[in-house]
VMD Tcl script that draws the C-alpha trace (Angstrom):
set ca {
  {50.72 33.13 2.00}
  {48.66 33.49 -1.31}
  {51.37 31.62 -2.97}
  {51.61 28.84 -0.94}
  {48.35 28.41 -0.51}
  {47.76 28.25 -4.25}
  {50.48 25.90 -4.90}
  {49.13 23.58 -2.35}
  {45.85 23.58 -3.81}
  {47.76 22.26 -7.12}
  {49.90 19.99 -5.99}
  {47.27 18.01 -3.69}
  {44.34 18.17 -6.33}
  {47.32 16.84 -8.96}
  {47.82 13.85 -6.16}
  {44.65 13.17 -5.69}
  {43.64 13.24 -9.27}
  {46.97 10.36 -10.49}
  {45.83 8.17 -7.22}
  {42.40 8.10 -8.47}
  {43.21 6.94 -11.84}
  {45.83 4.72 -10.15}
  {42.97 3.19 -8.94}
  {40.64 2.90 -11.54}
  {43.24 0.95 -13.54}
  {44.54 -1.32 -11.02}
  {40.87 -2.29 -10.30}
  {39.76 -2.33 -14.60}
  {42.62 -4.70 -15.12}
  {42.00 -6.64 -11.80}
  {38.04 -7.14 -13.38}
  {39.24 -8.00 -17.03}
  {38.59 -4.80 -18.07}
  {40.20 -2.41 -20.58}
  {41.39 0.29 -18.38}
  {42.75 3.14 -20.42}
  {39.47 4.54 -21.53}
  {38.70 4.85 -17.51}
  {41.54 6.89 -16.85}
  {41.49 8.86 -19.29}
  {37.55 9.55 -17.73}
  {39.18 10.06 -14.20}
  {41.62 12.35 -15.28}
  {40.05 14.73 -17.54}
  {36.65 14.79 -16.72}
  {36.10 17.61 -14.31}
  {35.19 17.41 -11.47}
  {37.05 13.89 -11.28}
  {34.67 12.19 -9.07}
  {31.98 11.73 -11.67}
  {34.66 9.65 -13.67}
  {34.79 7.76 -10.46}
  {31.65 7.01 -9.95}
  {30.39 6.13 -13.48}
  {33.04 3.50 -12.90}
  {31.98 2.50 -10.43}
  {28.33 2.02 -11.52}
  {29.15 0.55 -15.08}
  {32.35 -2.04 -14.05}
  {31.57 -5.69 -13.78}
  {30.70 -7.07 -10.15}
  {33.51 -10.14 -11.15}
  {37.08 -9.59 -11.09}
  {38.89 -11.33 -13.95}
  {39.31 -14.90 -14.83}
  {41.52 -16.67 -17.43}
  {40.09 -18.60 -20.48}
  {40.36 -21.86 -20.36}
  {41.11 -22.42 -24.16}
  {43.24 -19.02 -24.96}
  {44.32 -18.27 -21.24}
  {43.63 -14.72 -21.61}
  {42.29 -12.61 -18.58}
  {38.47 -11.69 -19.10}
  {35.69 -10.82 -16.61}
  {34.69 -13.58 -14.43}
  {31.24 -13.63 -14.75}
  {31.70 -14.25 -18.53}
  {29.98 -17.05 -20.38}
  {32.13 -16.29 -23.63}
  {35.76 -15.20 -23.77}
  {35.77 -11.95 -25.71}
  {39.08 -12.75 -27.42}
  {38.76 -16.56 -28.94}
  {35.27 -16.78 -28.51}
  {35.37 -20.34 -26.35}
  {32.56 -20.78 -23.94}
  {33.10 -20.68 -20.54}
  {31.98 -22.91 -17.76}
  {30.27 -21.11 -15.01}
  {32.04 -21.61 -11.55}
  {30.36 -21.28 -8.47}
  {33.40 -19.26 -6.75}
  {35.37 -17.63 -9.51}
  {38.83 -17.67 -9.11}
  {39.17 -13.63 -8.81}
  {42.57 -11.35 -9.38}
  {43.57 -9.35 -6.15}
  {42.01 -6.08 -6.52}
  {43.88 -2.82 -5.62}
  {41.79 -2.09 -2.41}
  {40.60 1.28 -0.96}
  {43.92 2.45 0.33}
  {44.81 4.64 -3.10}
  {40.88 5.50 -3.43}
  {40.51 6.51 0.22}
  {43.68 8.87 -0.01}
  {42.95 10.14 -3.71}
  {39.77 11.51 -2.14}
  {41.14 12.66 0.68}
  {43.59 14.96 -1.29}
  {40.65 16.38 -3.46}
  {38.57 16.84 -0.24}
  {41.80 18.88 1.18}
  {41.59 20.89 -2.22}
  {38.29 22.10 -1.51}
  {38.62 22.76 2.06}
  {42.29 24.92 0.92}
  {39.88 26.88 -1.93}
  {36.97 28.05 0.50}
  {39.24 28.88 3.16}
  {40.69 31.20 -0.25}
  {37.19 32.27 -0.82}
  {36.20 33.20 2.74}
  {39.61 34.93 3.29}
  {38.59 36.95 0.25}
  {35.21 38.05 0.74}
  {36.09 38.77 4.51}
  {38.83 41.15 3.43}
  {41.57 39.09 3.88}
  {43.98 37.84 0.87}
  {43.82 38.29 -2.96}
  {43.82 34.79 -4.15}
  {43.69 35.48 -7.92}
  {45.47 39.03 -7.71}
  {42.70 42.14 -9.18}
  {39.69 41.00 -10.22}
  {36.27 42.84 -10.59}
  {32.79 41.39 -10.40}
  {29.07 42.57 -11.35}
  {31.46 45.34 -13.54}
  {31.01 47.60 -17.04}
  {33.56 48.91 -18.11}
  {33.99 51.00 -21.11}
  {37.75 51.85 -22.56}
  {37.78 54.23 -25.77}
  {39.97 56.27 -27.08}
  {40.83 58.85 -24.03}
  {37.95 58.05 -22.04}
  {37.57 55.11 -20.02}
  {34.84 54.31 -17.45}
  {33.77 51.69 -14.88}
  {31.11 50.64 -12.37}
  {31.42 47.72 -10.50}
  {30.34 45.73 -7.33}
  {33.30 43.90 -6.12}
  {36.55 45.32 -7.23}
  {39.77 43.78 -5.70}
  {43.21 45.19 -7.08}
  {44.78 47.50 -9.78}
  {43.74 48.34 -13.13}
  {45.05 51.20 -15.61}
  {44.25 53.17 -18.58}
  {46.91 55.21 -20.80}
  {45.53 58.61 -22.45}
  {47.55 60.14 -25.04}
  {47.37 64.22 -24.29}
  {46.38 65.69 -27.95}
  {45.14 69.00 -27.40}
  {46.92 71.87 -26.99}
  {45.61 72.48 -23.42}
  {45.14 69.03 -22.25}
  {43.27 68.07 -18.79}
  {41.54 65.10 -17.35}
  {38.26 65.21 -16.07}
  {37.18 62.83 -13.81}
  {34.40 61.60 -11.15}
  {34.70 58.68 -8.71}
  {32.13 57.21 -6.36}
  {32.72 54.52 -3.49}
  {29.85 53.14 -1.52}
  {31.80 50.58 -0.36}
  {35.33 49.35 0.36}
  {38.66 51.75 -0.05}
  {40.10 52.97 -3.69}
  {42.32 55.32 -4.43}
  {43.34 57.03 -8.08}
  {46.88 58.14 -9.23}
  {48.12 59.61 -12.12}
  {51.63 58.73 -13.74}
  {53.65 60.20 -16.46}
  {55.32 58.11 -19.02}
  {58.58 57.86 -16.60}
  {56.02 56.70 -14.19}
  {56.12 59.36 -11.73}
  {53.21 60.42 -9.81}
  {51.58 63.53 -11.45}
  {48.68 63.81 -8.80}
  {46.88 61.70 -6.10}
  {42.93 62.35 -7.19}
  {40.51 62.53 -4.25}
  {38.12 59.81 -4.22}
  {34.04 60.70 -4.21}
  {34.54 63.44 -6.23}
  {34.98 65.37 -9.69}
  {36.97 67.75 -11.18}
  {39.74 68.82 -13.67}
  {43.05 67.91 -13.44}
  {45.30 70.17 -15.74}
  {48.71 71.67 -16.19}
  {49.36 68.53 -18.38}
  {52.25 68.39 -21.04}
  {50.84 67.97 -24.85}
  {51.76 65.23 -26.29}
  {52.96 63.00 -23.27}
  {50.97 59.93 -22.26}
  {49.96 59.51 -18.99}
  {48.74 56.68 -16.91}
  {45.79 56.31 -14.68}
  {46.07 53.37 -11.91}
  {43.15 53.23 -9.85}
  {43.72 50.73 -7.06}
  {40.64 48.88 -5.02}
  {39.97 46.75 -1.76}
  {37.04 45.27 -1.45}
  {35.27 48.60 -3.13}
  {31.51 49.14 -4.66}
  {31.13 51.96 -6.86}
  {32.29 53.32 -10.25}
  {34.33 56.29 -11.63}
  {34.70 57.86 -14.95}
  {38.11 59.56 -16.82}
  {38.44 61.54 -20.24}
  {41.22 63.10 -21.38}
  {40.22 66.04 -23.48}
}
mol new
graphics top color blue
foreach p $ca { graphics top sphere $p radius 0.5 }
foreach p [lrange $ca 0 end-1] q [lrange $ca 1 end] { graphics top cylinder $p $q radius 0.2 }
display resetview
């Protein structure tokens, strides 16, 4: 479901994005207008509607007219052409290119409008429990990794993160503390074949020994939704 949902929000905001600048250039070239720097605008200026609309504001209110002396296509509303230089006799009705019309505009929105919709429903899924869009993540966290100690308080914490601590003394344990006010986590311990040494207990300390010197082991401490913090040293 996360998948999908993700790739959807790609491949509409990737439509909607190419109609937009489909747009912009059929209606620059319709006006006389140089449309490649436009596009470029609608395309990789983010958010692309800003693109848009400074286009929008800035293009000419004429859509292009031919030169009489060079026959090139300028802006209709122009009193010199911009290529040979010739003046231009003012017309009371210019004689205007057909413009692209709101067809590609209206549906280039509507795809980036779907976006948005697709990425809240992501972001209200998340914060009411529901799906991982962007797999573990932690927010309004410290965390401090050194050595054989590594620590971590946090507000939001959505996932799976792990430390590695190298056993070096010749009676190795890890001490360790964990708090939750919030949410579910739990805290395992691997070896370096990756099989579970111990299942700590959550909201509490203690020692965890019987460890083998010299063997690395791996702490995964996995989250939903949690608040708190927890501390581990190897010593």
């Amino acid at each position: 479901m996360r998948t999908a949902l993700l790739i959807l929000m790609v491949v509409m905001a990737l439509a909607g994005v190419i109609l937009l600048a489909r747009w912009v250039y059929l209606d620059a070239k319709s006006r006389g207008v140089n449309p490649l720097p436009w596009v470029i605008l609608v395309l990789f200026v983010s958010p692309n509607f800003i693109g848009l609309i400074i286009y929008a504001l800035v293009r000419p209110k004429n859509r292009a007219d031919t030169c009489a002396s060079c026959g090139a296509g300028i802006p209709g509303d122009s009193r010199y052409c911009q290529y040979c230089g010739a003046p231009q006799a003012q017309k009371q009705i210019p004689a205007p290119q057909r413009g692209p019309g709101l067809k590609l505009l209206i549906a280039g929105a509507a795809l980036l409008l779907a976006t948005i919709i697709v990425a809240a429903v992501l972001v209200v899924q998340t914060v009411s429990g529901g799906i991982t869009p962007f797999g573990s993540y932690t927010l309004g966290s410290v965390s401090n990794k050194w050595g054989n100690s590594w620590s971590m308080s946090f507000h939001t914490f959505q996932g799976t993160q792990s430390a590695i601590f190298t056993a070096d003394s010749d009676n190795p344990r890890l001490t360790y503390s964990s708090e939750v006010t919030q949410g579910e986590m739990s805290i395992q311990v691997y070896d370096k074949d990756n099989a579970l040494v111990a299942d700590l207990p959550v909201n509490d300390s203690g020692v965890l020994s019987g460890l083998t010197k010299g063997m690395k082991y791996k702490v995964a401490v996995t989250a939903e939704q949690a608040r708190g913090k927890f501390s581990f040293k190897m010593e």
